[in-house]
ZAMARGU-4260 file (C-alpha; in steps of 0.2 Angstrom, whole numbers, plus 5000, padded with zeros to 4 digits):
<rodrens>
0) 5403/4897/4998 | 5405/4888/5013 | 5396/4871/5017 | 5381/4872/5025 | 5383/4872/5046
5) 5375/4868/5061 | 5367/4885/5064 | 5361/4884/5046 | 5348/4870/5050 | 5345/4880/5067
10) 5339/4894/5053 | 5328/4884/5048 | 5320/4877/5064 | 5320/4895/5068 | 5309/4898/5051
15) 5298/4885/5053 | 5292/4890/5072 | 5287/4907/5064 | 5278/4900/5048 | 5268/4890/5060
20) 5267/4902/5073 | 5257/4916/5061 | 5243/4915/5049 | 5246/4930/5040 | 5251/4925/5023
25) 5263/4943/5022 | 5270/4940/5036 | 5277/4922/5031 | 5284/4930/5015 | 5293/4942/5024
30) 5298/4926/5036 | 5303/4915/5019 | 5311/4929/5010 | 5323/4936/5025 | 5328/4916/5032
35) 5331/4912/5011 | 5343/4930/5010 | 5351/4925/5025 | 5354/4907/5021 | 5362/4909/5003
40) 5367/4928/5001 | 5358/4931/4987 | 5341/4940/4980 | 5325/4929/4986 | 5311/4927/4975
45) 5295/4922/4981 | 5276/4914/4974 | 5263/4907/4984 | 5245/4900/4977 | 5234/4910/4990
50) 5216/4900/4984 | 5227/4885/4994 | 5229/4896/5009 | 5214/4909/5010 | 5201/4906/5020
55) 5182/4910/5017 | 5183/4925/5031 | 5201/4932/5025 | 5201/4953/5025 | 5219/4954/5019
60) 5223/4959/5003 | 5231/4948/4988 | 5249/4947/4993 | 5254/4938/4977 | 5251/4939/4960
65) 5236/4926/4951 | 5254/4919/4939 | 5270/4921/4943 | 5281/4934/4933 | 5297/4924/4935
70) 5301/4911/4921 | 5313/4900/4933 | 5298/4901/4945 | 5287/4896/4932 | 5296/4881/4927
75) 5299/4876/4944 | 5280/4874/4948 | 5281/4861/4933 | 5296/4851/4939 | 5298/4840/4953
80) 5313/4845/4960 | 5330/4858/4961 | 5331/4869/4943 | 5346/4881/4940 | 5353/4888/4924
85) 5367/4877/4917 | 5372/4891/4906 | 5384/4905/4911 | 5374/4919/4909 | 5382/4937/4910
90) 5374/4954/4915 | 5381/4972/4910 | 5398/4976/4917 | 5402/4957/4913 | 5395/4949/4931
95) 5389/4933/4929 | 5371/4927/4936 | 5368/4912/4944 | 5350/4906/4952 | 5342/4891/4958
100) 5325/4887/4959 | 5311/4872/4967 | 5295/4871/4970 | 5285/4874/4986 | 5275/4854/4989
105) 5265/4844/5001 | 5264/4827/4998 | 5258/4831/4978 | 5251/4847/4979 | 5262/4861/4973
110) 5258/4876/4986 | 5272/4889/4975 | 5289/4888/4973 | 5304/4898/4978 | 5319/4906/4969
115) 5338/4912/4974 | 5347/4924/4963 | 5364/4927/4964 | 5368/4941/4953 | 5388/4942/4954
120) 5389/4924/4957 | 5395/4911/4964 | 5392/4894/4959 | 5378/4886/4971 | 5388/4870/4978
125) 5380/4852/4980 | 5379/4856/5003 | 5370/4873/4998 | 5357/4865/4987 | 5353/4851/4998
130) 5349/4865/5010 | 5336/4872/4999 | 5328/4857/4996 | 5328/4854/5016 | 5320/4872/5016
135) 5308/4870/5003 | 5302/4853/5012 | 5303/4863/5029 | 5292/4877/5021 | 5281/4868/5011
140) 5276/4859/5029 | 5276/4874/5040 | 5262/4881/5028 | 5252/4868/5027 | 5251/4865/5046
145) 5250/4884/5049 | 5235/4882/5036 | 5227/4868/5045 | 5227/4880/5063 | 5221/4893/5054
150) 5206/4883/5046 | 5204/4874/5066 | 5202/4892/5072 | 5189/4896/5056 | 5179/4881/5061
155) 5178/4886/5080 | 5173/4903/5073 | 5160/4894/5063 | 5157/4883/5078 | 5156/4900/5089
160) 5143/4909/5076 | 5129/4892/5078 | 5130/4894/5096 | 5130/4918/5094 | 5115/4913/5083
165) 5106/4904/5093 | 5108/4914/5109 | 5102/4930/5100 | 5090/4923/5093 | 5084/4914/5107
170) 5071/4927/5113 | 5069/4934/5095 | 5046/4935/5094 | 5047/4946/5079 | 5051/4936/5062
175) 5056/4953/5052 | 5069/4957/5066 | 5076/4938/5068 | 5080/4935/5052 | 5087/4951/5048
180) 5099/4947/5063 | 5103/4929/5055 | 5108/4936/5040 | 5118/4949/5045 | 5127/4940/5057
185) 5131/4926/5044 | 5139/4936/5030 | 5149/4947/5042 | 5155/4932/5050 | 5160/4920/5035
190) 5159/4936/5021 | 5150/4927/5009 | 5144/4936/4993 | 5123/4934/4996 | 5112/4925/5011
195) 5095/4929/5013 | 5079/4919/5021 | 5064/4914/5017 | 5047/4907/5023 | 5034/4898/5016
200) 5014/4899/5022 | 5004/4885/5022 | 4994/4882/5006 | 5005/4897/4996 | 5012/4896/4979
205) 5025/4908/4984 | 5041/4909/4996 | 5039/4925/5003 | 5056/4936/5008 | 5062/4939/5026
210) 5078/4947/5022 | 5096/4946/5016 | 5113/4954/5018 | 5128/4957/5005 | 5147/4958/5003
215) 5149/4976/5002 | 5154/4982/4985 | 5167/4996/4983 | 5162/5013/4981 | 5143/5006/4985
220) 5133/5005/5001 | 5130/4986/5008 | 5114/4983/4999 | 5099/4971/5004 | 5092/4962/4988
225) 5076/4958/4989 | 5068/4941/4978 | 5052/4936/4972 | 5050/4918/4973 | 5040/4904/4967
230) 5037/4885/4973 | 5049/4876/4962 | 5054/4890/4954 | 5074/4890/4952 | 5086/4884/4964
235) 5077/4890/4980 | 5060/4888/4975 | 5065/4869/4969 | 5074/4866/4987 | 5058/4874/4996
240) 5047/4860/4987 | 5057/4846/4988 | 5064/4850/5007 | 5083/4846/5003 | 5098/4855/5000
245) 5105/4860/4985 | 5122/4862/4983 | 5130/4871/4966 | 5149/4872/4963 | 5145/4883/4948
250) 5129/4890/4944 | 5135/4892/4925 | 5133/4875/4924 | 5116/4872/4932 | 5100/4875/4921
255) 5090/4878/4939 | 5100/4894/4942 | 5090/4909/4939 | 5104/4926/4935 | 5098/4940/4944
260) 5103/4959/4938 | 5108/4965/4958 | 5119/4946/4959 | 5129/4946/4945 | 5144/4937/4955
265) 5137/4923/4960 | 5148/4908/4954 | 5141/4895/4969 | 5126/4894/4978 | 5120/4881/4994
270) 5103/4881/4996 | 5096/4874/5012 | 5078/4870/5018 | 5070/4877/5035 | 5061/4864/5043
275) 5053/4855/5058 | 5049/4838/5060 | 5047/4836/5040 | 5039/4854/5035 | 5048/4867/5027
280) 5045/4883/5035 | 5056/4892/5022 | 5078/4893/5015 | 5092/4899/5021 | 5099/4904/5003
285) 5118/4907/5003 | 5129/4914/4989 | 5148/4917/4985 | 5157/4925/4970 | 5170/4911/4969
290) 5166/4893/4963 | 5165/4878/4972 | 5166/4889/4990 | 5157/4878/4998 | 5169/4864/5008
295) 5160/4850/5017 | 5164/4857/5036 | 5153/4875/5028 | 5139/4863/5024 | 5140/4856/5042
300) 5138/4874/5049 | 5125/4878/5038 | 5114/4864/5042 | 5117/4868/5061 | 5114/4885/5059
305) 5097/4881/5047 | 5091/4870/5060 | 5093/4881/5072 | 5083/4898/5062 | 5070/4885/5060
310) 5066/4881/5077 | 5068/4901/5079 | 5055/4903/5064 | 5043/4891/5073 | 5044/4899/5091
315) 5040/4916/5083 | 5024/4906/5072 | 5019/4900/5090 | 5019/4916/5098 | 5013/4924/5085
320) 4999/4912/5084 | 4994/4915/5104 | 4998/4932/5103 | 4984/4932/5087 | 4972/4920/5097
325) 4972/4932/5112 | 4970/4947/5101 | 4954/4936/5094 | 4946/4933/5113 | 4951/4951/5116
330) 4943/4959/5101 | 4927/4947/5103 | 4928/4953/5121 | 4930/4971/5115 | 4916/4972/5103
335) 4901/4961/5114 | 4906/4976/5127 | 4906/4991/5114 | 4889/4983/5107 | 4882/4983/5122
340) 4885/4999/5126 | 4872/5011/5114 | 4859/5008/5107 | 4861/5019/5092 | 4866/5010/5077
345) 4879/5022/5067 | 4887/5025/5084 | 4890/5005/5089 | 4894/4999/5070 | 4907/5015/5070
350) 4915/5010/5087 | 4916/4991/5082 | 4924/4995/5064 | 4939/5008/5073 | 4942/4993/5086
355) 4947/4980/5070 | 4954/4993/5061 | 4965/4997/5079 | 4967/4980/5083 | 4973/4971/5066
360) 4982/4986/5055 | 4969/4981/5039 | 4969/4996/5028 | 4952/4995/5025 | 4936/4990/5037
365) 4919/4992/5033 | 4900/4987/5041 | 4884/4986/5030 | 4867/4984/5033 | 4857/4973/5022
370) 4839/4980/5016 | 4830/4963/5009 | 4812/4972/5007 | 4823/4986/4996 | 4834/4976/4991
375) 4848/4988/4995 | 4865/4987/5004 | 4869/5000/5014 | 4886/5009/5020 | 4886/5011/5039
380) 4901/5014/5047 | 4920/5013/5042 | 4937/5014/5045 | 4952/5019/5034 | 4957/5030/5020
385) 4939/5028/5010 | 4927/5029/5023 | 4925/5046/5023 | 4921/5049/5006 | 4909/5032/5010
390) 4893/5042/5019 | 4878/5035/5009 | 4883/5024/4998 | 4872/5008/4993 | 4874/4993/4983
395) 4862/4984/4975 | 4856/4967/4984 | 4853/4959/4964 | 4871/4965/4956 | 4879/4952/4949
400) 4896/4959/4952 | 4906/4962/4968 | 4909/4950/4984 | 4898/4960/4995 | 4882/4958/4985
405) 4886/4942/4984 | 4889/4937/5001 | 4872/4946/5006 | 4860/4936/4996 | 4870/4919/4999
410) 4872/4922/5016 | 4892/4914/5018 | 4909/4920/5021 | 4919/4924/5006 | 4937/4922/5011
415) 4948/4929/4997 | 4968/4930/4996 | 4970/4937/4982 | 4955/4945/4973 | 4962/4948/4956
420) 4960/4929/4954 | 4942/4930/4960 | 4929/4935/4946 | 4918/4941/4960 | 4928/4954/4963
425) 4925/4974/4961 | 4936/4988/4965 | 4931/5001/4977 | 4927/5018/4966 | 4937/5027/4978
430) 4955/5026/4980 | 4966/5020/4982 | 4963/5004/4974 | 4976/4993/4985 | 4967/4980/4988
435) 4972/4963/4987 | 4965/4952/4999 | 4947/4954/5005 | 4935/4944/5019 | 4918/4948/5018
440) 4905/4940/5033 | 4886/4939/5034 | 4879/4946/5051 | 4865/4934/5052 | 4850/4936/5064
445) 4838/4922/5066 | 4847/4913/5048 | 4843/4931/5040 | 4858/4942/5035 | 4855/4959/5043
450) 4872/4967/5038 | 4890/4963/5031 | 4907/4964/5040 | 4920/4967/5025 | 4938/4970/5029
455) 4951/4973/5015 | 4972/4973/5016 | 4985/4977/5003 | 4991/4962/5003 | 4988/4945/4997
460) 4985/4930/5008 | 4982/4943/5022 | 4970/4932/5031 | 4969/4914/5038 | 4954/4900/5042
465) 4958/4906/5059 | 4952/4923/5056 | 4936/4919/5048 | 4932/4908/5062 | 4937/4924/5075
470) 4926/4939/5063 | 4912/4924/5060 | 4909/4925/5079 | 4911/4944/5079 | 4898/4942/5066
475) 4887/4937/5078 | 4888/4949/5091 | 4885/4961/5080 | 4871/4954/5069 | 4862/4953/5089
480) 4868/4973/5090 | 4859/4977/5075 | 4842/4968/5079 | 4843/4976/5097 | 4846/4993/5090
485) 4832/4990/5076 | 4820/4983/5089 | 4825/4999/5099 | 4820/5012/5082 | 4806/5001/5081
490) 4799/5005/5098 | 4806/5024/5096 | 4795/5023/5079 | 4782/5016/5088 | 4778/5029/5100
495) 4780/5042/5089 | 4768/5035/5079 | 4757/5034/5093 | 4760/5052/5097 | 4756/5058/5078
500) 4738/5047/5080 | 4734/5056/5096 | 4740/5074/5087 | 4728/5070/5072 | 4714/5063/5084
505) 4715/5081/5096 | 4712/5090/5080 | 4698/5080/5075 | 4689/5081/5092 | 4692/5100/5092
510) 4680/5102/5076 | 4697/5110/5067 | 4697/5116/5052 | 4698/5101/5040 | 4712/5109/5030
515) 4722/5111/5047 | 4718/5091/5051 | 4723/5084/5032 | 4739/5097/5035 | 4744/5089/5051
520) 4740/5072/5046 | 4752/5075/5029 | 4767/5084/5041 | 4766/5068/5054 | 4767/5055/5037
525) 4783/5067/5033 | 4789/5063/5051 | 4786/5044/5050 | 4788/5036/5037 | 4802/5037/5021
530) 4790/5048/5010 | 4793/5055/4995 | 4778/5062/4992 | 4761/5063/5001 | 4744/5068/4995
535) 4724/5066/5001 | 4713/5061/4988 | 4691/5067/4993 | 4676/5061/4984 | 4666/5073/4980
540) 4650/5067/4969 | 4658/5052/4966 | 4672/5064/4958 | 4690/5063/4967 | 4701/5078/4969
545) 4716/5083/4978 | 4713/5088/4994 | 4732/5092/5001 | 4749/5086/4998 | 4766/5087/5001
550) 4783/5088/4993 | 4775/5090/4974 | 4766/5105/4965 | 4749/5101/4964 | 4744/5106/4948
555) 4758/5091/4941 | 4747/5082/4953 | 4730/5083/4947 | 4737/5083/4927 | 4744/5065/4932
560) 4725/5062/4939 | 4714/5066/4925 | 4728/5063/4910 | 4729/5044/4915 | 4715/5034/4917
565) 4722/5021/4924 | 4728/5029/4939 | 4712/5036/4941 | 4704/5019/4941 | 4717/5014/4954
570) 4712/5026/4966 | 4696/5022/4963 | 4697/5006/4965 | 4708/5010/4982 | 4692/5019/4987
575) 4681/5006/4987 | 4693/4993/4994 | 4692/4985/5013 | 4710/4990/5018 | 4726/4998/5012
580) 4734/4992/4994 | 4753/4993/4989 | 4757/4993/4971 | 4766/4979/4965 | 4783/4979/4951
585) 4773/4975/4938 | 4756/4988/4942 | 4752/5000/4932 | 4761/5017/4941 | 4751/5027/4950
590) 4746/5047/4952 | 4761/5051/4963 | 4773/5040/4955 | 4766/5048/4938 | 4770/5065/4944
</rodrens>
C-alpha cells in the first residue's frame, strides 16, 4: 500500500465540505463510508450515537442501531485512540484479515467510531494510519459543526414559530379556537409527545381544560387528551398555584407527577405558567416521551411562546368581557322594551324568558310569581327543555327546601356555582336533571317580592358577580312589568265587577224572580272571584236554609249545615255581624269547607 498523497488529504477536505454541507445523518454515512472505501481499499464499517445528533423535530428514521454489533467498534468507543488486531487472523480459503479501528471524538465526547476491514489483507502501514486518525479528527469536527447548523437553523424555526404564534393568534376573540390553534401549531412544529392549555377563573378550585394536541401514534388517529385538574394538584396544578415553571427531566423521579392511562410515555414534562402582570390566567403543559428533552434554548421558546398565549388569553377575556357587558345593556334594553309592550302578564314574562334563554345559551330559564296572602309560588313563563311540562306548577312559599322558596321569603339573590354543594338545593322533577349552577333573583316592587327570575346551566361556575348585577336590574324591570300588568287586571277586575253589581241591581229593580236574582248573583261570584264553591244562606223564622248554590250538591250542603253545630253557629253568628268575616287557620271549618 502506498503512502498516503496529496490528493489523499484533498479526499478529505472534500469529505468534510459534504458533512458540513448536509444535515441528514444517512447522507453523511453514505459520505463517511464511500471517502473511508476510497481512502484504504477496504470494507468500511460505520456507528454513530444519533441522541448526540437528533434534533427534537427530526422525521427521519433511526439510521443506526441503539449498540453497535461490531466488537472492534465496540472496544474503540472505549479507547482513546487507533486499535487493530495484532494477531494474524485467517478466514476460509487461508486469506488473512486485517482491520483497524478509532473512535469518532470532539474534544471528550465520543460521538461513534469508525472501522476499516481488509479482508485479504494487507498490512495497514504507519502513513495509512495516521490518515485515519486525520480522518477521524476531520469527521468528528465536521459533524459537530454540521450539528451546530442544524441546531442554529432549529432555533430560528423556534424563533419563526413565537413570532407564526403570535401573528395567528393576533386577532384570535374566541379562547376555544386560540388555543386549539397554539397547541397545534406547537407539537407539529417541535413534535413533542403531549402540549395542552389551560385557564384558571378567578375564585375556582379547578384549572379548566382549553385543548391539547399529540404525537400521533402508529396505527392510531392523533388523539386530544383531555385532563381534569385541581389547584395544586400534581405538576400542573402545583405550577398554576405557585405561578412558576416546573421543569422534570424524569417524571419517574418526581412524587408531583401524576401517570395518566392516555400518556403512558411521558418521560419529561415542562410546565409553565400563563400570566399578566403577576396573575396566572392558566399553563402551557408540554410533554415528551424521552428524558431530559428539554434544553435551556426550548425553555427560552417556551417562555416566549407562554407569554405571548397569555396576552392572547387576556385579549380574548377583555373582548369577551365587552362583548358580555354590551349583551347586558342590550338585553336590559331588550327586556324594558318587551315589558312595555303588553300588558298581559303570561305574554310579557314569556317574551322576556325566550330573550335570556336567546341571548345567554342557559339551558334552563324560568319566571315566577310570588303569592304572599297564598303563600304560593307560581310557574309563569319558561324557556327550555322543561318548560313545557312546567304549565301550573307551584311551590310552596314555607318549604324549607329548594333555593327558589328561599329566595322568595328572604327576598336576595342566591348565586350558586355549584349546587350539589348547596344544601338548599332541589332538583327539578322533570328532566333532565343537568343542573349545576343556578341564580335565582327576587323581582321586588316597593321592597315586596312580586316574582322570581331563576336561570339554571349544566355547568358549574356558569355565572359571575357581573351577571347578578346585570339580571338584578332586569329584576327590576320586570318586578315594575308585573305591578303595571297587575294594576291593569285589577282595573279589568274592577269593572267587571262593576258590570256584575249593575247585572244584579237590573234584576232586583225588575221585581225578578228571586230564584233568577240569587242565580245571577251566584253565576257573577263564579266570574269574579277564585270560587270554589258558592251558596246563599236565608232566615226563615230565625231558621237558616240553603237557598242556591253552586259547584256542590246540595243535599251534602244542608247535611254539613245541620250535622255540625258549630258551623251553624258560625253562620249564625255571620248573620248577625256588621260586615263580612273570613275564617281564620285555626277556625272551626265551616259549611262549604265541611262539604
Amino acid at each position: 500500500m502506498k503512502a498516503a498523497s496529496s490528493s489523499d488529504w484533498r479526499e478529505l477536505a472534500r469529505l468534510g465540505e459534504q458533512l458540513i454541507g448536509t444535515t441528514s445523518l444517512s447522507a453523511q454515512r453514505d459520505h463517511i463510508i464511500a471517502s473511508a472505501a476510497r481512502l484504504f481499499k477496504g470494507d468500511v464499517d460505520l456507528w454513530l450515537d444519533e441522541n448526540l445528533f437528533r434534533l427534537p423535530d427530526a422525521r427521519e428514521e433511526s439510521v443506526f442501531p441503539s449498540f453497535p454489533e461490531s466488537q472492534a467498534i465496540t472496544r474503540a468507543l472505549k479507547s482513546r485512540g487507533l486499535l487493530t488486531n495484532l494477531q494474524k487472523g485467517r478466514r476460509k480459503g487461508g486469506s488473512r484479515e486485517r482491520w483497524v479501528a478509532i473512535p469518532l471524538k470532539n474534544r471528550d465526547t465520543t460521538l461513534g467510531a469508525i472501522q476499516v476491514i481488509r479482508p485479504h489483507g494487507p498490512d495497514f502501514i504507519k502513513e495509512e494510519l495516521d490518515l485515519l486518525v486525520g480522518l477521524a479528527s476531520m469527521i468528528g469536527l465536521s459533524l459537530v459543526a454540521s450539528h451546530r447548523v442544524a441546531v442554529e437553523g432549529f432555533r430560528l424555526n423556534q424563533l419563526n414559530l413565537v413570532s407564526e404564534v403570535s401573528a395567528q393568534i393576533a386577532n384570535v376573540l374566541d379562547l376555544n379556537e386560540l388555543t386549539e390553534r397554539v397547541t397545534q401549531l406547537i407539537q407539529q412544529t417541535f413534535h413533542y409527545y403531549y402540549v395542552a392549555i389551560f385557564t384558571l377563573r378567578e375564585r375556582s378550585t379547578a384549572l379548566r381544560f382549553r385543548a391539547s394536541a399529540m404525537a400521533p401514534r402508529e396505527g392510531k388517529r392523533r388523539a386530544k387528551v383531555a385532563l381534569e385538574v385541581k389547584i395544586g394538584q400534581g405538576l400542573i396544578g402545583e405550577a398554576a398555584a405557585s405561578g412558576e415553571r416546573i421543569v422534570v427531566p424524569d417524571v419517574r423521579k418526581d412524587k408531583r407527577y401524576r401517570f395518566i392511562d392516555a400518556l403512558p410515555e411521558t418521560r419529561s414534562e415542562v410546565v409553565i405558567p400563563l400570566k399578566i402582570e403577576g396573575r396566572v390566567l392558566g399553563v402551557l403543559d408540554v410533554q415528551s416521551n424521552q428524558p431530559d428533552a428539554f434544553h435551556p434554548n426550548d425553555l427560552l421558546v417556551l417562555n416566549a411562546l407562554a407569554d405571548s398565549i397569555a396576552r392572547a388569553v387576556e385579549g380574548t377575556r377583555l373582548y369577551y368581557d365587552l362583548r358580555r357587558h354590551s349583551d347586558h345593556l342590550a338585553l336590559i334594553a331588550d327586556v324594558s322594551k318587551s315589558v312595555s309592550t303588553s300588558l298581559e302578564l303570561n305574554t310579557l314574562m314569556q317574551n322576556v324568558s325566550d330573550l335570556i334563554h336567546h341571548r345567554f345559551k342557559h339551558p334552563h330559564v324560568y319566571l315566577f310569581t310570588v303569592h304572599r296572602n297564598r303563600r304560593m309560588i307560581e310557574y309563569q313563563a319558561g324557556s327550555g327543555e322543561r318548560s313545557a311540562g312546567l304549565e301550573g306548577y307551584t311551590l310552596s312559599l314555607d318549604d324549607p327546601r329548594g333555593i327558589i322558596p328561599w329566595v322568595a321569603r328572604e327576598g336576595r339573590t342566591a348565586l350558586v356555582n355549584d349546587v350539589r354543594k348547596d344544601k338548599r338545593y332541589r332538583p327539578s322533577p322533570l328532566p333532565p336533571v343537568n343542573t349545576r349552577s343556578e341564580l335565582c333573583v327576587p323581582l321586588l316592587y316597593d321592597g315586596a317580592v312580586v316574582g322570581l327570575l331563576d336561570i339554571q346551566a349544566d355547568r358549574t361556575n356558569a355565572f359571575t358577580s357581573d351577571d347578578r348585577l346585570m339580571f338584578e336590574a332586569v329584576a327590576d324591570n320586570i318586578a315594575i312589568a308585573i305591578h303595571n300588568a297587575a294594576l291593569y287586571r285589577s282595573e279589568q277586575w274592577r269593572r267587571q265587577v262593576v258590570d256584575s253589581l249593575g247585572e244584579v241591581a237590573g234584576l232586583s229593580s225588575a221585581d225578578a224572580d228571586v230564584n233568577d236574582v240569587l242565580e245571577v248573583i251566584l253565576s257573577e261570584l263564579d266570574r269574579n272571584l277564585p270560587v270554589d264553591i258558592s251558596a246563599i244562606w236565608l232566615l226563615d223564622d230565625e231558621e237558616l236554609y240553603l237557598a242556591a248554590s253552586h259547584n256542590c250538591d246540595e243535599d251534602v250542603l244542608e247535611q254539613a249545615l245541620y250535622g255540625s253545630p258549630e258551623s251553624y253557629d258560625a253562620l249564625m253568628q255571620i248573620i248577625h255581624s256588621e260586615g263580612a268575616q273570613v275564617r281564620k287557620a285555626g277556625s272551626p271549618i265551616w259549611v262549604s269547607g265541611i262539604a
